[in-house]
PyMOL CGO cylinders between C-alpha atoms (Angstrom):
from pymol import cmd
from pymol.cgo import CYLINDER

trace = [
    CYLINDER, 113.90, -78.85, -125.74, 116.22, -76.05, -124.80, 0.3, 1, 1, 1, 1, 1, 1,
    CYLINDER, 116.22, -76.05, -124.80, 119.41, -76.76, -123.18, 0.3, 1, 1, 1, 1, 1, 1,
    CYLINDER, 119.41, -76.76, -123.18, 122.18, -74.66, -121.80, 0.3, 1, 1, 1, 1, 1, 1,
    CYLINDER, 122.18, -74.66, -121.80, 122.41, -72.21, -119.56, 0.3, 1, 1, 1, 1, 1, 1,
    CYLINDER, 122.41, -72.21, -119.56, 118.92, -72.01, -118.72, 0.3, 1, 1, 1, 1, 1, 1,
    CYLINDER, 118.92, -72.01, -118.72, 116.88, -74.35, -117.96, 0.3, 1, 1, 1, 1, 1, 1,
    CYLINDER, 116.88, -74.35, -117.96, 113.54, -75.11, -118.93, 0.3, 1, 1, 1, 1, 1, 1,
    CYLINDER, 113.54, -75.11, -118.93, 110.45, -73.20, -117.40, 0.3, 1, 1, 1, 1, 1, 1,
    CYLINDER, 110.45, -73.20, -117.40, 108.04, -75.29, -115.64, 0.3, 1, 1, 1, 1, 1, 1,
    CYLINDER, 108.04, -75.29, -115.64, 104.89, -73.47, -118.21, 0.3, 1, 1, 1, 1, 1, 1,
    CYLINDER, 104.89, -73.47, -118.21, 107.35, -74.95, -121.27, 0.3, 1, 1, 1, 1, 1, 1,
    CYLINDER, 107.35, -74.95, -121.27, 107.42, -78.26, -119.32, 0.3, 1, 1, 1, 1, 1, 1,
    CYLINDER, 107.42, -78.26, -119.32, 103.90, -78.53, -118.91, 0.3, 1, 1, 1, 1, 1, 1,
    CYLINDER, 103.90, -78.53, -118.91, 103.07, -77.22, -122.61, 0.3, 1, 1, 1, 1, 1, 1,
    CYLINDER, 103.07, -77.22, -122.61, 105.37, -79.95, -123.91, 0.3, 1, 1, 1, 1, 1, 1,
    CYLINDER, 105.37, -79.95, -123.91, 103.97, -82.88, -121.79, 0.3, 1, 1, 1, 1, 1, 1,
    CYLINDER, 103.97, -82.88, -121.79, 100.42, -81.72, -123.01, 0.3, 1, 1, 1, 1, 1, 1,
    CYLINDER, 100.42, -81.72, -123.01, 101.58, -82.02, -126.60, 0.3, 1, 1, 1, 1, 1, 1,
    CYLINDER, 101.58, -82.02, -126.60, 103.32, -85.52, -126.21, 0.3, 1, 1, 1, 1, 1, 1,
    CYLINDER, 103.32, -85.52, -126.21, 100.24, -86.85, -123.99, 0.3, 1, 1, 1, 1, 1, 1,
    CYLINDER, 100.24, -86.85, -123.99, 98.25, -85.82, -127.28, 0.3, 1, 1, 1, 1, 1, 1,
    CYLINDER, 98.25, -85.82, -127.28, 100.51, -88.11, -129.28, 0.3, 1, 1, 1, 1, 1, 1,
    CYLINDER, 100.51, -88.11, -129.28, 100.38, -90.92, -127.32, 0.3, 1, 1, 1, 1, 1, 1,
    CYLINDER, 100.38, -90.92, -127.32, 96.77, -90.95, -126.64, 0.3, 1, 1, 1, 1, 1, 1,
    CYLINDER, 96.77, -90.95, -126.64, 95.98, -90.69, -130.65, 0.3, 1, 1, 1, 1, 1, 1,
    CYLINDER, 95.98, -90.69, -130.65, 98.73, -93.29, -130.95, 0.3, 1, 1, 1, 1, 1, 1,
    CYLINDER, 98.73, -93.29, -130.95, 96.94, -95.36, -128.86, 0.3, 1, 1, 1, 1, 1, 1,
    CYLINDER, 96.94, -95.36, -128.86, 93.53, -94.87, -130.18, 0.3, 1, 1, 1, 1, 1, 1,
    CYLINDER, 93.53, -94.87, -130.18, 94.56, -96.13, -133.45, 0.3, 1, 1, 1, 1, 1, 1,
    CYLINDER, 94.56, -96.13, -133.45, 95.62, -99.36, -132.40, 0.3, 1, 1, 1, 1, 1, 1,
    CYLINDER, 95.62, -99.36, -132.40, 92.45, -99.94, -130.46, 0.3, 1, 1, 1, 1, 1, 1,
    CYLINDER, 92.45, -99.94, -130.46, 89.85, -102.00, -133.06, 0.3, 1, 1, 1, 1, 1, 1,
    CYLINDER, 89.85, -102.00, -133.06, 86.52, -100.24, -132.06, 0.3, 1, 1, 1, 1, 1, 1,
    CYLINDER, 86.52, -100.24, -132.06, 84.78, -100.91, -135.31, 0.3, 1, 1, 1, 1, 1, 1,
    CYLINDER, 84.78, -100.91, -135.31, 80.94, -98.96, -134.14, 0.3, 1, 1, 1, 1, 1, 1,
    CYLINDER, 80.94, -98.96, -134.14, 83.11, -96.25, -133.47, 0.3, 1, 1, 1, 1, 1, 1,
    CYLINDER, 83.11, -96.25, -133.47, 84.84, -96.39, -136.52, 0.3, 1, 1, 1, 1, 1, 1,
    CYLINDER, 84.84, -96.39, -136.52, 81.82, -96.35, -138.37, 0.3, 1, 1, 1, 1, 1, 1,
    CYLINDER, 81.82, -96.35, -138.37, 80.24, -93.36, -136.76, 0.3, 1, 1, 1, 1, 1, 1,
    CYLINDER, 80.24, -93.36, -136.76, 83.53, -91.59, -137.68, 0.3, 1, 1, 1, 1, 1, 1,
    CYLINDER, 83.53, -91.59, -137.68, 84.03, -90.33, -133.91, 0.3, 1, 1, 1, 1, 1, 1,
    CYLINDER, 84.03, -90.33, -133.91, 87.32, -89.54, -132.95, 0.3, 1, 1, 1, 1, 1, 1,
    CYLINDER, 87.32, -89.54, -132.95, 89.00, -89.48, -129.71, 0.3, 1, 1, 1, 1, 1, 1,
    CYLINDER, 89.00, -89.48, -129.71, 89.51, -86.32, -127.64, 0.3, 1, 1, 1, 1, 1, 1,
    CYLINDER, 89.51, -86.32, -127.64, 90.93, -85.73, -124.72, 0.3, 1, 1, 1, 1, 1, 1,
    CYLINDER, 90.93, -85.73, -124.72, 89.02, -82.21, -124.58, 0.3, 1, 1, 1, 1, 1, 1,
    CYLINDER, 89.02, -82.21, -124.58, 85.41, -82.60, -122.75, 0.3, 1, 1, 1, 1, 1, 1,
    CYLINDER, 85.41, -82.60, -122.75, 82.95, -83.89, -125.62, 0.3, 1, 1, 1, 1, 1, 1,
    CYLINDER, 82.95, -83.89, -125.62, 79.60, -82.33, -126.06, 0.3, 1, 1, 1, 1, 1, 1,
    CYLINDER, 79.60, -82.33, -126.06, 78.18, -86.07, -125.04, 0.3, 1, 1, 1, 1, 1, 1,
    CYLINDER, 78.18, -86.07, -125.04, 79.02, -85.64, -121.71, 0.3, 1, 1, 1, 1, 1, 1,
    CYLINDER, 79.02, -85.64, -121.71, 76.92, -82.78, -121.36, 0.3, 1, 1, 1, 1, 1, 1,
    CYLINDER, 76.92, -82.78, -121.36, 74.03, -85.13, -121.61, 0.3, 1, 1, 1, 1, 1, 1,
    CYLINDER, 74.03, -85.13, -121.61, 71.87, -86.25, -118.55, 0.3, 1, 1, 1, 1, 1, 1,
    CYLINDER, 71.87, -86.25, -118.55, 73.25, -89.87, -117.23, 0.3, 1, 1, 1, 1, 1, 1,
    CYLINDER, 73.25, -89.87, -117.23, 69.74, -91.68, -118.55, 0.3, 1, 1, 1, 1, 1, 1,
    CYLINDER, 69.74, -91.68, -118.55, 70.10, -89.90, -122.23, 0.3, 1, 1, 1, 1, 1, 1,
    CYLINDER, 70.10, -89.90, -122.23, 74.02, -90.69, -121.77, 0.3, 1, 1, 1, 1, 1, 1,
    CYLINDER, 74.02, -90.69, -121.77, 73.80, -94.37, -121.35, 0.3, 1, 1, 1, 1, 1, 1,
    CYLINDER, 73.80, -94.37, -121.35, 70.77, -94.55, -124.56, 0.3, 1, 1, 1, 1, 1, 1,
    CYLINDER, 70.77, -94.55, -124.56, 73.50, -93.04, -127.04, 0.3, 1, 1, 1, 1, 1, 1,
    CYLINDER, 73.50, -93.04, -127.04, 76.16, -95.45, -125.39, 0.3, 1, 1, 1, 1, 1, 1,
    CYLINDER, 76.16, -95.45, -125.39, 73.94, -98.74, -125.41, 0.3, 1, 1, 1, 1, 1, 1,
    CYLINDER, 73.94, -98.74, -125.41, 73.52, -97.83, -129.36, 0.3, 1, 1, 1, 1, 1, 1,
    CYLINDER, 73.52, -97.83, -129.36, 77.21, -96.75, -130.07, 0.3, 1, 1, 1, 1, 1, 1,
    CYLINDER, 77.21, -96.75, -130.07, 78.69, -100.10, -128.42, 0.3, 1, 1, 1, 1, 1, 1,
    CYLINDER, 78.69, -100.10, -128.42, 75.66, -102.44, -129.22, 0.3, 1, 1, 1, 1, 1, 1,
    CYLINDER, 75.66, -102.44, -129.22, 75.25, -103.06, -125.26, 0.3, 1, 1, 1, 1, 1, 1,
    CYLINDER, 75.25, -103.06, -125.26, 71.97, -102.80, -124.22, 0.3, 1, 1, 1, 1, 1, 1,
    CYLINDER, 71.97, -102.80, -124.22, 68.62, -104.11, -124.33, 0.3, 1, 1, 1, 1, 1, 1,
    CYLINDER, 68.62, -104.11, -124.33, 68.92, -105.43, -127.61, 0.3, 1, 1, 1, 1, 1, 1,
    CYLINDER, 68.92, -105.43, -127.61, 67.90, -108.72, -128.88, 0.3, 1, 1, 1, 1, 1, 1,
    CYLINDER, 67.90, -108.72, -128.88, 71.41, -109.30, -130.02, 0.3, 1, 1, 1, 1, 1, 1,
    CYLINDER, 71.41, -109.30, -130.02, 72.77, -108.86, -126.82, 0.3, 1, 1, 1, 1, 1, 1,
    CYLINDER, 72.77, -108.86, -126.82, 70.78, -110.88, -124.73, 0.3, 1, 1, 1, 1, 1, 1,
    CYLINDER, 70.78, -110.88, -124.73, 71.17, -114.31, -127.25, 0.3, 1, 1, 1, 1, 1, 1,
    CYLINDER, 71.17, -114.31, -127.25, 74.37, -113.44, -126.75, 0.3, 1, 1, 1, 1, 1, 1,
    CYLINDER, 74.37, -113.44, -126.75, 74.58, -113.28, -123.07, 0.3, 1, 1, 1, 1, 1, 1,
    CYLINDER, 74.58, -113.28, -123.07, 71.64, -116.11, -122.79, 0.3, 1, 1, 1, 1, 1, 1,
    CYLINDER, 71.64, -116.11, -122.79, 69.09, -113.85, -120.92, 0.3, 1, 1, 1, 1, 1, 1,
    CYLINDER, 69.09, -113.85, -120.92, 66.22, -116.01, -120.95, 0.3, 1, 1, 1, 1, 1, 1,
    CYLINDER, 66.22, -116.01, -120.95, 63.70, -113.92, -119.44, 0.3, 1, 1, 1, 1, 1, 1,
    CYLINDER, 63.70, -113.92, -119.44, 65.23, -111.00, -121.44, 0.3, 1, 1, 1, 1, 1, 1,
    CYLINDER, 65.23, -111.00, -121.44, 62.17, -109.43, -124.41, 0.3, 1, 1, 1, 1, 1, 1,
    CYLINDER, 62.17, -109.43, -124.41, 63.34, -109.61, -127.73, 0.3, 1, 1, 1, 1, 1, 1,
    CYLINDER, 63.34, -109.61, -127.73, 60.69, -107.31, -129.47, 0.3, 1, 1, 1, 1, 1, 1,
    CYLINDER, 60.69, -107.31, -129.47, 59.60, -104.29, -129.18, 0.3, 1, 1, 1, 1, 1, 1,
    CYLINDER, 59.60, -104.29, -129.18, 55.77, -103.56, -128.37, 0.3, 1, 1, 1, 1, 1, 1,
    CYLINDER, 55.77, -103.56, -128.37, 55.32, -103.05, -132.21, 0.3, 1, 1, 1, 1, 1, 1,
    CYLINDER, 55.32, -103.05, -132.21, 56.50, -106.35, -133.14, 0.3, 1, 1, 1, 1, 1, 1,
    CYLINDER, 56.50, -106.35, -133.14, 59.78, -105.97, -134.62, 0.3, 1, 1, 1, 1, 1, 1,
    CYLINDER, 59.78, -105.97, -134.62, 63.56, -107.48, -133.09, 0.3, 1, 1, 1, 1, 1, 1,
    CYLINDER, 63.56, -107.48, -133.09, 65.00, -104.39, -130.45, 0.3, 1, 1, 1, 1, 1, 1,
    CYLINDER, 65.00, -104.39, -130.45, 68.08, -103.68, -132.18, 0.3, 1, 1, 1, 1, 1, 1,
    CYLINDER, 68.08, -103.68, -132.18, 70.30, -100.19, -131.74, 0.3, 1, 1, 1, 1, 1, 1,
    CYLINDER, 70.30, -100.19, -131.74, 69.14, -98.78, -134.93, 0.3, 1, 1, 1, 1, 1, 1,
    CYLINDER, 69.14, -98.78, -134.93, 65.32, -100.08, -134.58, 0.3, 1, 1, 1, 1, 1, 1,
    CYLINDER, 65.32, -100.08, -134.58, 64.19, -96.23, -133.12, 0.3, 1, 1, 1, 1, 1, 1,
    CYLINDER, 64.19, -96.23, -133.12, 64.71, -95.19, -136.02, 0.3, 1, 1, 1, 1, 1, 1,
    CYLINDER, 64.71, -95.19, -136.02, 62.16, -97.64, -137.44, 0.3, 1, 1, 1, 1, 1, 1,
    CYLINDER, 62.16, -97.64, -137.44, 59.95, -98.29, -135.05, 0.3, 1, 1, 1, 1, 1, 1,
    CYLINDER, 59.95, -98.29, -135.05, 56.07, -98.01, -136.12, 0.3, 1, 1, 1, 1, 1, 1,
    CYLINDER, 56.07, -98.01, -136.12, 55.10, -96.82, -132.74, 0.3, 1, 1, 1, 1, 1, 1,
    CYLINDER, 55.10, -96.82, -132.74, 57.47, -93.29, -132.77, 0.3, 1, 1, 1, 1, 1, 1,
    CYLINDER, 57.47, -93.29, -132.77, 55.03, -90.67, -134.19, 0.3, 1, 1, 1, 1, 1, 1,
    CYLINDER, 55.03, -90.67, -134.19, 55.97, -89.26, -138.06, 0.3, 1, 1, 1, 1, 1, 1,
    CYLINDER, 55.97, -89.26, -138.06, 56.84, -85.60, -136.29, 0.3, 1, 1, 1, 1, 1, 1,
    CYLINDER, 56.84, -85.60, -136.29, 60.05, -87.23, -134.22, 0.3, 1, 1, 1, 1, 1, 1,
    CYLINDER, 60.05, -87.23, -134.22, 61.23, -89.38, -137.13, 0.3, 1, 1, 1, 1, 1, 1,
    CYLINDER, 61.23, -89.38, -137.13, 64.48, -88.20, -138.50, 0.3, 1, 1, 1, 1, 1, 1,
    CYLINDER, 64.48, -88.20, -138.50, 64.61, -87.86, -142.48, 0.3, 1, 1, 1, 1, 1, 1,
    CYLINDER, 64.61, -87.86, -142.48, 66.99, -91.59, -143.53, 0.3, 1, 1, 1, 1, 1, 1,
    CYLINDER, 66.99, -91.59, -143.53, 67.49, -90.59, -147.23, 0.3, 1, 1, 1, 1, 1, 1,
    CYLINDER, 67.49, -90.59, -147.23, 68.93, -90.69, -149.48, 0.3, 1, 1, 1, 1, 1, 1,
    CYLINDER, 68.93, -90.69, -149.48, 71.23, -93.25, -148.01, 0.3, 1, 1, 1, 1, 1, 1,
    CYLINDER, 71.23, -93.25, -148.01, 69.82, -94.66, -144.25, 0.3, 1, 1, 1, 1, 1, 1,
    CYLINDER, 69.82, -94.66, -144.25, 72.79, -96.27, -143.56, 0.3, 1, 1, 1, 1, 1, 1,
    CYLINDER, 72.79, -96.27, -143.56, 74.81, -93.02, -143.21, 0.3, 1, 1, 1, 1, 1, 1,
    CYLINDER, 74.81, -93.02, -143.21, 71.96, -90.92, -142.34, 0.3, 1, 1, 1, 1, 1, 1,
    CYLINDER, 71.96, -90.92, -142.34, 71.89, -93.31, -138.89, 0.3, 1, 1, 1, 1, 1, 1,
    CYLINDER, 71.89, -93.31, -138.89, 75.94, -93.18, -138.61, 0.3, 1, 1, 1, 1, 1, 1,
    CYLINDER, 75.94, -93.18, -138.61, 75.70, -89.53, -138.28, 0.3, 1, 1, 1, 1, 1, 1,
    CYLINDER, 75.70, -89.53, -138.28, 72.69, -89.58, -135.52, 0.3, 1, 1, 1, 1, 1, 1,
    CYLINDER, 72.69, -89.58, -135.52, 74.22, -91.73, -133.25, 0.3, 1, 1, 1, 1, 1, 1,
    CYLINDER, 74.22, -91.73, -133.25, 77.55, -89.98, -133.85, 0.3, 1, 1, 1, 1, 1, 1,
    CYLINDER, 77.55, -89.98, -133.85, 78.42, -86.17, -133.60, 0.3, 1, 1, 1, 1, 1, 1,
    CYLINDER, 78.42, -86.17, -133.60, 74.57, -84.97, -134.32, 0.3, 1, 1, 1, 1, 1, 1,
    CYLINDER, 74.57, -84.97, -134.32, 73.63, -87.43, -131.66, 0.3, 1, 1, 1, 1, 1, 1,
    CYLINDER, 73.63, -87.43, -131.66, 70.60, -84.92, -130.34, 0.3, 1, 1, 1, 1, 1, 1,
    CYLINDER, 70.60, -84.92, -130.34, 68.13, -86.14, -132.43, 0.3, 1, 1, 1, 1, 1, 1,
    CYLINDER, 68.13, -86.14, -132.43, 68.71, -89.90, -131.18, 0.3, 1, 1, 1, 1, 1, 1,
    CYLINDER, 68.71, -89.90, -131.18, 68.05, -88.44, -127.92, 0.3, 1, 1, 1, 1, 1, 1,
    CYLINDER, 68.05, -88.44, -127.92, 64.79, -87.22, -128.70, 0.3, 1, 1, 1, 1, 1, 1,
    CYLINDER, 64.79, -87.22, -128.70, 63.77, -90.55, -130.21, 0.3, 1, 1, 1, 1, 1, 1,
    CYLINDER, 63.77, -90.55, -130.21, 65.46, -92.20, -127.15, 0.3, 1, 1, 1, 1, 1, 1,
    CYLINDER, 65.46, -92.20, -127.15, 63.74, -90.18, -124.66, 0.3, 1, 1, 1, 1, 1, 1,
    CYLINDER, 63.74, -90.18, -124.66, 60.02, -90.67, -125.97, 0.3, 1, 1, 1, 1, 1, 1,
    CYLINDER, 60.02, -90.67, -125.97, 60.78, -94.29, -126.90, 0.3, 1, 1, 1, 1, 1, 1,
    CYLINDER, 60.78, -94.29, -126.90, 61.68, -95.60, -123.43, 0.3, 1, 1, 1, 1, 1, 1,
    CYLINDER, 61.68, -95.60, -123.43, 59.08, -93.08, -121.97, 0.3, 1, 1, 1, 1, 1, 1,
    CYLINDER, 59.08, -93.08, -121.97, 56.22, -94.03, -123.70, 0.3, 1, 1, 1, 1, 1, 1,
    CYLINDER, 56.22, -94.03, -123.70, 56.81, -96.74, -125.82, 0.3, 1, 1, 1, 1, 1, 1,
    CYLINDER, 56.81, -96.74, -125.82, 59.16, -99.47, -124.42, 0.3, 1, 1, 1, 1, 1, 1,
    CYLINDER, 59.16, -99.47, -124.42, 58.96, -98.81, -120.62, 0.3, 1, 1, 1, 1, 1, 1,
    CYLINDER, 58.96, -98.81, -120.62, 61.75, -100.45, -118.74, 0.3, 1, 1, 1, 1, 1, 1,
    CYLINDER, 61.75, -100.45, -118.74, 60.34, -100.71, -115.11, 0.3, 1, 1, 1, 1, 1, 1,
]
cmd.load_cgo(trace, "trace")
């Protein structure tokens, strides 16, 4: 920071609280333990992410599956929902990553899983997050109806 005669302009001021806000919030972020977002390799921005470009319905599909909160059999044994369903219409356990599997979604929206499915599904749900959206849409449209 300059000192002297002069002192700082407010534009420096600004561009150096900008920079140490950046800092701190990646500081931050890598204290915080958030192990499904670790493991979709997402990092934390404090620019506008292309997610949020999303409607709010599409929005809160990719967030159920990122965080595991949603209607997910998992969840609701956690939470004791009683009345909650635990399968899906074709039989299987609901489960974030069960789209992907599901018997019911037609062969033409299936995304390719190999060679590894593992990672193939870490990168859907994370930055190429429009083909989960796809799935999403047409799986709570048509197959697993919510009201």
């Amino acid at each position: 920071m300059p000192v002297g005669e002069n002192p700082p302009t407010v534009s420096y001021r600004k561009r150096h609280m900008r920079s140490l806000l950046a800092i701190a919030f990646q500081r931050w972020w890598d204290t915080v333990d958030r192990e499904s977002y670790h493991g979709l390799q997402l990092k934390a921005e404090l620019k506008k992410l292309p997610e949020l470009t999303l409607q709010r319905r599409q929005l809160g599909y990719l967030l159920a599956a990122r965080t595991q909160h949603g209607d997910f059999a998992d969840y609701h044994e956690r939470f004791n929902h009683e009345d909650a369903d635990l399968n899906c219409p074709c039989g299987r356990r609901k489960s974030p990553t069960h789209l992907f599997y599901c018997r019911k979604i037609p062969r033409s929206l299936r995304p390719r899983l190999t060679p590894e499915p593992e990672a193939a599904i870490r990168r859907y749900l994370g930055r190429s997050f429009q083909t989960y959206i796809k799935l999403a849409d047409f799986y709570y449209a048509k197959i697993n109806k919510r009201h």
